[in-house]
N, CA, C and O of each residue as an XYZ file, in Angstrom:
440
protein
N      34.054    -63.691     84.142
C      35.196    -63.747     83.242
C      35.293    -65.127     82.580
O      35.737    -65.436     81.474
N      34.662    -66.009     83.732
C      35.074    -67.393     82.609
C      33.771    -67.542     81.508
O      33.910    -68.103     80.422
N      32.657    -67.023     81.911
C      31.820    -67.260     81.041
C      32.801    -66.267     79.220
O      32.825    -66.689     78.063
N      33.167    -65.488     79.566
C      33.202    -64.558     78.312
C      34.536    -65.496     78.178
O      34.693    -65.402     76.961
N      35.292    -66.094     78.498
C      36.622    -66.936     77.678
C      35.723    -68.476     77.002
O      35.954    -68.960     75.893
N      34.763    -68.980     77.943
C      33.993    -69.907     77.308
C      33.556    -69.431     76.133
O      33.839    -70.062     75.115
N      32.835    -68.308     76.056
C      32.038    -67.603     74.521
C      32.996    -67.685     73.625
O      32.627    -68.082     72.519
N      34.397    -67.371     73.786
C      35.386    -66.923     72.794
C      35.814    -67.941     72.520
O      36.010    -68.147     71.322
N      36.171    -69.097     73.583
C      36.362    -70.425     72.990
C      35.302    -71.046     71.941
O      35.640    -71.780     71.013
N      34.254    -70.734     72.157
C      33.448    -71.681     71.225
C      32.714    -71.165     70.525
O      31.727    -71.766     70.101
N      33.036    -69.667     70.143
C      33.206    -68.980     68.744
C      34.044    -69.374     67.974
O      33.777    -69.504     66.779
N      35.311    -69.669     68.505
C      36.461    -70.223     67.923
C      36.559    -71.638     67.189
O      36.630    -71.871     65.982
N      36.547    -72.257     67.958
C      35.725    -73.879     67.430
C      34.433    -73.144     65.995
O      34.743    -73.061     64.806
N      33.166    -72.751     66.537
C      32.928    -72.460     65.351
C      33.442    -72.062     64.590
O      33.522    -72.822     63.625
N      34.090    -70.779     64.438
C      35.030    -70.399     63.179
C      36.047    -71.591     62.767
O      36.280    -71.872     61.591
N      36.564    -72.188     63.760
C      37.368    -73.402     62.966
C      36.752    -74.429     61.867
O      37.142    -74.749     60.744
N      35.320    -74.920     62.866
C      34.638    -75.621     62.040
C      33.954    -75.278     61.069
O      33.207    -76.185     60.702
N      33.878    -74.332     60.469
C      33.645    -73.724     59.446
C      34.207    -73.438     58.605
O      33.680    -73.453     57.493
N      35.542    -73.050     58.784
C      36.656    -73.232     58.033
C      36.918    -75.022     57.353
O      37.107    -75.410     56.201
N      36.860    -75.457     58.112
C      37.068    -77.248     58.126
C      36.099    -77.689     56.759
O      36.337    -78.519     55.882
N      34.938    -76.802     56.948
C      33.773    -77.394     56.682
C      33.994    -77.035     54.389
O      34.023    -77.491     53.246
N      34.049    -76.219     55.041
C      34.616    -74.715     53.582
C      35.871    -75.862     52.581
O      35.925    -76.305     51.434
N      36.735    -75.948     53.864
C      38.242    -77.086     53.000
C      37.447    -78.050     52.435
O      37.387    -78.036     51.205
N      36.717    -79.022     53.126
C      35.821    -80.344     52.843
C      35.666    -80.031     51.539
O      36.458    -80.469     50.704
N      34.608    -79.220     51.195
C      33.527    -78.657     50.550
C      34.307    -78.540     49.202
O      33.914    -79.166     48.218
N      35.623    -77.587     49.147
C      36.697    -77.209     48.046
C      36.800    -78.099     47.661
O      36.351    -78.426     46.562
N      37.744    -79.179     48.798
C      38.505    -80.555     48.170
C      37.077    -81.272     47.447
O      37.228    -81.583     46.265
N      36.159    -81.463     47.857
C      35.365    -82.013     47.336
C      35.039    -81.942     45.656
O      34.855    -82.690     44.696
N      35.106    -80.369     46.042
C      34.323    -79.661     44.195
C      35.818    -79.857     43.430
O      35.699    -79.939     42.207
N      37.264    -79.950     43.954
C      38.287    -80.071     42.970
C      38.605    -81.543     42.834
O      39.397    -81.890     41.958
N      38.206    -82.182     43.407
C      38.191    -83.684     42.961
C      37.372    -84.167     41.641
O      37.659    -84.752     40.596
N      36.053    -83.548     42.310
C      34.956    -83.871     40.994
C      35.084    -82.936     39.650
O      34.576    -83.259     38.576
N      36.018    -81.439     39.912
C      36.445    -81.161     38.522
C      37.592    -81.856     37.975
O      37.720    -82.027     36.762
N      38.284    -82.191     38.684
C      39.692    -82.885     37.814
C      39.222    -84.527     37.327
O      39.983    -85.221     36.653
N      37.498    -85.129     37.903
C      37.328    -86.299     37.205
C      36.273    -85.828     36.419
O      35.814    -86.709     35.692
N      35.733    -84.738     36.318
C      35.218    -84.205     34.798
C      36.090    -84.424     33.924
O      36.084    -85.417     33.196
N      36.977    -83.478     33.898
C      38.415    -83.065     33.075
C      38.940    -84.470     32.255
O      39.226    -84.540     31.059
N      38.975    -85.432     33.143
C      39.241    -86.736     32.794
C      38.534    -87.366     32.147
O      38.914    -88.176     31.301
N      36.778    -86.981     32.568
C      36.200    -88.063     31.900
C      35.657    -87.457     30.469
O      35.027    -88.139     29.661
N      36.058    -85.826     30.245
C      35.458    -85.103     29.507
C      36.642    -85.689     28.453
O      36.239    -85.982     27.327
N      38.160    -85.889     28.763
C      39.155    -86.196     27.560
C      38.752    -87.805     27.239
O      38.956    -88.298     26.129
N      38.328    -88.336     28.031
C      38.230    -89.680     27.618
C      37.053    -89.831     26.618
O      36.936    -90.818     25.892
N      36.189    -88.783     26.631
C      34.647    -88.842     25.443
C      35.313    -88.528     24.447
O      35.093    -89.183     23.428
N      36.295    -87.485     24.393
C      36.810    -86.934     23.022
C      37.920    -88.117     22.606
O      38.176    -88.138     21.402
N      38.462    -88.885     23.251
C      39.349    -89.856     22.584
C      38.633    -91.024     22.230
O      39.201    -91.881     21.554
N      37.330    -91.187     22.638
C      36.314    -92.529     22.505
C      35.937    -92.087     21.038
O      36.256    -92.733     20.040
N      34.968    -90.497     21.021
C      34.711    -90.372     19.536
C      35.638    -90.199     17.918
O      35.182    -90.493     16.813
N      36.956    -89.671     18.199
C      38.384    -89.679     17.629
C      38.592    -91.429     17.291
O      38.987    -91.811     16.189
N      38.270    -92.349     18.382
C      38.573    -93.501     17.762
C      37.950    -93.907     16.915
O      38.387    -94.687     16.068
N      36.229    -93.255     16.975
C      35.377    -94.200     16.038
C      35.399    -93.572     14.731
O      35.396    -94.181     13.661
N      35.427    -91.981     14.927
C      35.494    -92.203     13.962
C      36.726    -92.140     12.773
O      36.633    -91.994     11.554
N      38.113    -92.342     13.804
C      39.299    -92.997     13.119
C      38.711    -94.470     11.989
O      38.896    -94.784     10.813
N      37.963    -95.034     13.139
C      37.992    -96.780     12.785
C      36.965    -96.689     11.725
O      37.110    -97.615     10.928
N      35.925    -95.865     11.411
C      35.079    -95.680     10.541
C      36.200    -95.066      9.105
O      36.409    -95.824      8.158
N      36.727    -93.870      9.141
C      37.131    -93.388      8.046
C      38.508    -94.512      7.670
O      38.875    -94.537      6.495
N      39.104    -95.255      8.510
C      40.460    -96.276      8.134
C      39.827    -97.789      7.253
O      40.345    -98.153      6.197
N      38.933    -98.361      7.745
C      38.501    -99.173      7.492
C      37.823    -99.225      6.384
O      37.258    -98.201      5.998
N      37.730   -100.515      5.584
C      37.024    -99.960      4.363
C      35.983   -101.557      4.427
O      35.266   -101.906      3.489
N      36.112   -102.234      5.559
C      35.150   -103.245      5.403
C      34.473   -102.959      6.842
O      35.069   -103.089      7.912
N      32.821   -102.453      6.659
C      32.115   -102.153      7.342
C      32.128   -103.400      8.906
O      32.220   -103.069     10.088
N      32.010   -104.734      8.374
C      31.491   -105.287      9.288
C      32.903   -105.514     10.678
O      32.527   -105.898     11.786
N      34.492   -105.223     10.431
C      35.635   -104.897     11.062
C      35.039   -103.620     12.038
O      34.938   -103.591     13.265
N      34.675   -102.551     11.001
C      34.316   -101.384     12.159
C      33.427   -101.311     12.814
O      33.336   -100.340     13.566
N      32.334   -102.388     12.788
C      31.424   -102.511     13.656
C      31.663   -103.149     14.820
O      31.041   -102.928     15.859
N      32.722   -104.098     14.667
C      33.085   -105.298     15.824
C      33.673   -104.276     16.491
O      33.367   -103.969     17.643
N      34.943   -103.433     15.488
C      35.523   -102.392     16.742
C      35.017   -101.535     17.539
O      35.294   -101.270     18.709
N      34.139   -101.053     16.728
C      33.009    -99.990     17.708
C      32.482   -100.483     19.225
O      32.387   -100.014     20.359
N      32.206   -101.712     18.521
C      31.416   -102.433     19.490
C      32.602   -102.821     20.823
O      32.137   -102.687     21.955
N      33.439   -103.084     20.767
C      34.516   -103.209     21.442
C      34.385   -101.727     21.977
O      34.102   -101.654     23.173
N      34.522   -100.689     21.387
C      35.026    -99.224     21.815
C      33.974    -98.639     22.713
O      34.241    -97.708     23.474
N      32.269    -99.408     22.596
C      31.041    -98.823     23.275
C      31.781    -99.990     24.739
O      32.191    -99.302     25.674
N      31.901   -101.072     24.893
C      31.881   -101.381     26.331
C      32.778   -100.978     26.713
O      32.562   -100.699     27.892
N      33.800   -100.729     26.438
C      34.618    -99.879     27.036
C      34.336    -98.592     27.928
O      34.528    -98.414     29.131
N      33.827    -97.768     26.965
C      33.243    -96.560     26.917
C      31.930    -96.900     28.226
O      31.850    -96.188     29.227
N      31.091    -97.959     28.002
C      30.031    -97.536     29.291
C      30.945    -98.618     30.232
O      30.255    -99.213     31.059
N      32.072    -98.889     30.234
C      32.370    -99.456     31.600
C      33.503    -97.999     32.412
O      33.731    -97.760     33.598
N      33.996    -97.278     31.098
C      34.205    -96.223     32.001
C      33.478    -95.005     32.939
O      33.848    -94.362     33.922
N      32.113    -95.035     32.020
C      30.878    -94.389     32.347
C      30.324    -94.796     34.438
O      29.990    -93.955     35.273
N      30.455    -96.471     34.645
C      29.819    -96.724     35.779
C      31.643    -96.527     36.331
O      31.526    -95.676     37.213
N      32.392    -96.699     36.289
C      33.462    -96.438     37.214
C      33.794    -94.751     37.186
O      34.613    -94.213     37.931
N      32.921    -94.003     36.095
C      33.013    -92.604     37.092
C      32.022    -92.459     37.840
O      32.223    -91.833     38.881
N      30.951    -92.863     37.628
C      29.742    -92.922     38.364
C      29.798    -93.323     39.724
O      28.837    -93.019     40.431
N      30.823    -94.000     40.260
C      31.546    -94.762     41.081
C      32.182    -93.977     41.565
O      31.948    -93.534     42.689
N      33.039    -93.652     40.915
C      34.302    -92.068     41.603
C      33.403    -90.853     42.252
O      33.764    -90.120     43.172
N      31.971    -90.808     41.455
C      31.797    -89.873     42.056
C      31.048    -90.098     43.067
O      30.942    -89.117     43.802
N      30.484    -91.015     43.391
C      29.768    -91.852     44.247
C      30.388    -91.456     45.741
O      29.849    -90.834     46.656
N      32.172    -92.241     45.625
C      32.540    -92.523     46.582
C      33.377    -90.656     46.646
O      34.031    -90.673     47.689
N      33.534    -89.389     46.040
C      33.696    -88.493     46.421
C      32.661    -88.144     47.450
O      32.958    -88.067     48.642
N      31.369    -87.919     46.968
C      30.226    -87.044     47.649
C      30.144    -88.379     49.197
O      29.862    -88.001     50.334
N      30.362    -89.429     48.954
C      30.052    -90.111     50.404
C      30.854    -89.854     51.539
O      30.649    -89.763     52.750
N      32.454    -89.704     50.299
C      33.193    -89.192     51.898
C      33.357    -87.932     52.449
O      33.630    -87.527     53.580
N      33.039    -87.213     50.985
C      32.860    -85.466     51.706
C      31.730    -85.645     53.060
O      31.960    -85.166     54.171
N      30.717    -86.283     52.776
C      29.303    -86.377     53.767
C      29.852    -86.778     54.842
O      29.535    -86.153     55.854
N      30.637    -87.695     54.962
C      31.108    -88.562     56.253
C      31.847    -87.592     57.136
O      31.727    -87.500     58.358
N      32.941    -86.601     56.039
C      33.739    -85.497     56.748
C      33.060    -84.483     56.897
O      33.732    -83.605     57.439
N      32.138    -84.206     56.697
C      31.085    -82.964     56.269
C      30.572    -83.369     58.299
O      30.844    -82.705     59.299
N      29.739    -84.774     58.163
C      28.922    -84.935     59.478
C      29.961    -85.374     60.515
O      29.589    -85.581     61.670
N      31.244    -85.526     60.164
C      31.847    -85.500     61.791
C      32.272    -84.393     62.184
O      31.961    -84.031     63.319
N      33.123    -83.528     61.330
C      32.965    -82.309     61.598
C      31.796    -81.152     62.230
O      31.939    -80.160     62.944
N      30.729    -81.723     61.672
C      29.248    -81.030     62.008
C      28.872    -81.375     63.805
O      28.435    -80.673     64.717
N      29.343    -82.954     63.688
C      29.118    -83.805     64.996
C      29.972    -83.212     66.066
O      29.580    -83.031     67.218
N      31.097    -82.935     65.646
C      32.369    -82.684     66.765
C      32.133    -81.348     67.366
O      32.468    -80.983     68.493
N      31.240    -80.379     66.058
C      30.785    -79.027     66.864
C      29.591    -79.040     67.390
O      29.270    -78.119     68.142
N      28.849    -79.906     67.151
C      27.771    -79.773     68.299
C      27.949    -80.441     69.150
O      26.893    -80.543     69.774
N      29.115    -81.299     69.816
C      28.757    -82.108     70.812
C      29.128    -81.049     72.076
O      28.787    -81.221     73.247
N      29.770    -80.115     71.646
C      30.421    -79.469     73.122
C      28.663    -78.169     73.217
O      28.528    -77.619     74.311
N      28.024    -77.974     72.582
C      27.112    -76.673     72.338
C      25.747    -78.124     73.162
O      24.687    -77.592     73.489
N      25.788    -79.207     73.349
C      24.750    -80.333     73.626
C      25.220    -80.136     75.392
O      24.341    -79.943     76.232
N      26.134    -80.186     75.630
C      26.686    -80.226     77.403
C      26.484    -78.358     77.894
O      26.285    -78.183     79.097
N      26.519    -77.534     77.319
C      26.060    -76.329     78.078
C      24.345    -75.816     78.415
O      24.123    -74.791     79.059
């Protein structure tokens, strides 16, 4: 009898950790869509500016300085999503392998 409450216990744990694993996994993929979403409005307001500053301007070498202003901008937002997403997928991994860790340590002692 105790063997079959042991089995059911640590079916259970699995099904938990799997569940756990599934949440991780979600939160993970809705983080990295809502900093798409973000970084997808920020391309459309980068190109809207230029070419605001192109059609407003009527002395070329003004809209070039601005542009030029509007590109570092633009690739410094580029490495700080690159960054966001960096540090999403590292900590999903971290929660991904303790979770992974916490269910095999009891399946390592039988």
């Amino acid at each position: 009898m105790s063997k079959i409450l042991e089995s059911n216990s640590s079916s259970d744990n699995a099904t938990n950790t799997i569940l756990k694993l599934f949440q991780a996994s979600l939160n993970a993929t809705e983080r990295l869509a809502k900093l798409q979403v973000k970084m997808s409005k920020e391309v459309i307001d980068y190109h809207a500016a230029v070419i605001n500053e192109f059609s407003s301007s009527p002395n070329s070498h003004d809209s070039f300085s601005k542009i030029g202003e509007l590109s570092s901008d633009a690739v410094n937002k580029v490495f700080s999503h690159s960054k966001d997403v960096y540090d999403i997928f590292s900590e999903s991994q971290n929660e991904m392998s303790k979770l992974l860790g916490k269910a095999s340590s009891p399946m390592m002692h039988d």
